[in-house]
C-alpha positions, 0 to 999 in steps of 0.5 A, a space after each residue: 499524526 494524521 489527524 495533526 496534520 489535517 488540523 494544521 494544514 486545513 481551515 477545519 475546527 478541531 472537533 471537524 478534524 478529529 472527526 474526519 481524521 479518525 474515520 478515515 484513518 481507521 477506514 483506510 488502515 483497515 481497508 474496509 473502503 467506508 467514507 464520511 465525505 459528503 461532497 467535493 472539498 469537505 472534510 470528509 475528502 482525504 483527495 483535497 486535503 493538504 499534501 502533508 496529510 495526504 501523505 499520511 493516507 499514502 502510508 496507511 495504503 501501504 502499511 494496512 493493518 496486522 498480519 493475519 487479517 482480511 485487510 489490504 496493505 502490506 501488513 504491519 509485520 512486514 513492515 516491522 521485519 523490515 525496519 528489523 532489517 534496517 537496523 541491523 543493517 545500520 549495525 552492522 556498518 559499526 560493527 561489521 564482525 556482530 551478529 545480529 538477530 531480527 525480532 518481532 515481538 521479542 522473538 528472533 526471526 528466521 532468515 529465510 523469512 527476513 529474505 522473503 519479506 524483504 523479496 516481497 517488498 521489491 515486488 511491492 515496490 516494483 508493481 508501484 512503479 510499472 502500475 504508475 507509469 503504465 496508468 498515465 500512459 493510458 492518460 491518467 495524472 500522476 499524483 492520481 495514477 501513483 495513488 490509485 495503484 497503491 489504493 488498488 494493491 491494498 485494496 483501499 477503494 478510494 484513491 487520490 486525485 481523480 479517484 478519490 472519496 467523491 468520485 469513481 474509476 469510471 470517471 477518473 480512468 478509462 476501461 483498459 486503466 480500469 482492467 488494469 487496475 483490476 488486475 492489480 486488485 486481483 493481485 492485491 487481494 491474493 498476495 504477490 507471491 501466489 500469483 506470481 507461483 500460479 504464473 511461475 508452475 506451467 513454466 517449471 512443469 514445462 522445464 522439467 518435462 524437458 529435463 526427464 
């Protein structure tokens, strides 16, 4: 598909297209940061294509690839619960009386873990959108501070705007964004969950030391 709309939407040939599409859209979902870019508006620069294809980019960030995996992003499985979920909730609105499962790969999932998927992306969600609105208060541009924060949460490298495939964060932020990315990379790598439960446990210690 990103390679469709790179060819629809850019002046490029499509041997050029299909070149720079597949690469970056391999690099991108496996978030192993590589770039076939070889200077500001060539066709290896995903910041200057089309808003169409740099749309599809945007996904690749969220979405990365399979559980399990080294890779950044939220993890295709996820995304799968997830869209398991939407349709059972669709489901349901037509057969309110119905159960039904959600399935990954043939196989009914747990509750609990629907639960967890779907808290998970609330937290994804909401990190967007405090990491975006924090960015451009300290002066970046919003399509450059929406990307960058999903780029640094999957742990992508290169970014939109500014921060894309030819340039750097130190060119396109400055250093309190920059430790503020960086921390969103920490968080990104480790998963959200874990740091919310390192931050979480000296508060419930505290708790119930009070309690006993």
């Amino acid at each position: 598909m990103g390679v469709g709309v790179l060819w629809l939407g850019e002046p490029l040939g499509g041997g050029e297209a299909l070149r720079a599409g597949v690469f970056n859209v391999i690099s991108l979902g496996t978030s192993t940061g590589f770039g076939n870019a070889t200077g500001a508006g060539t066709a290896g620069d995903f910041a200057a294509w089309a808003p169409a294809a740099q749309m599809v980019i945007l996904l690749l960030f969220v979405v990365g690839a399979s559980a399990g995996s080294t890779s950044g992003g939220i993890k295709v499985m996820r995304v799968r619960v997830l869209a398991g979920h939407m349709m059972r909730s669709m489901k349901h609105t037509q057969q309110p009386r119905a159960v039904f499962a959600v399935k990954h790969g043939g196989v009914a999932v747990s509750e609990d873990l629907v639960s967890r998927v779907a808290g998970f992306f609330l937290f994804y969600v909401l990190l967007i959108c405090f990491g975006a609105v924090a960015l451009t208060m300290l002066g970046g541009d919003l399509t450059t501070s929406i990307g960058t924060i999903i780029s640094v949460l999957g742990n992508m490298g290169p970014a939109l705007g500014e921060a894309g495939p030819t340039s750097s964060y130190a060119e396109a932020f400055s250093q309190p964004a920059r430790l503020l990315l960086a921390a969103f990379m920490l968080i990104g790598r480790l998963e959200i969950f874990p740091v919310l439960l390192m931050f979480a446990a000296p508060y419930r210690a505290v708790r119930v030391a009070l309690q006993t």
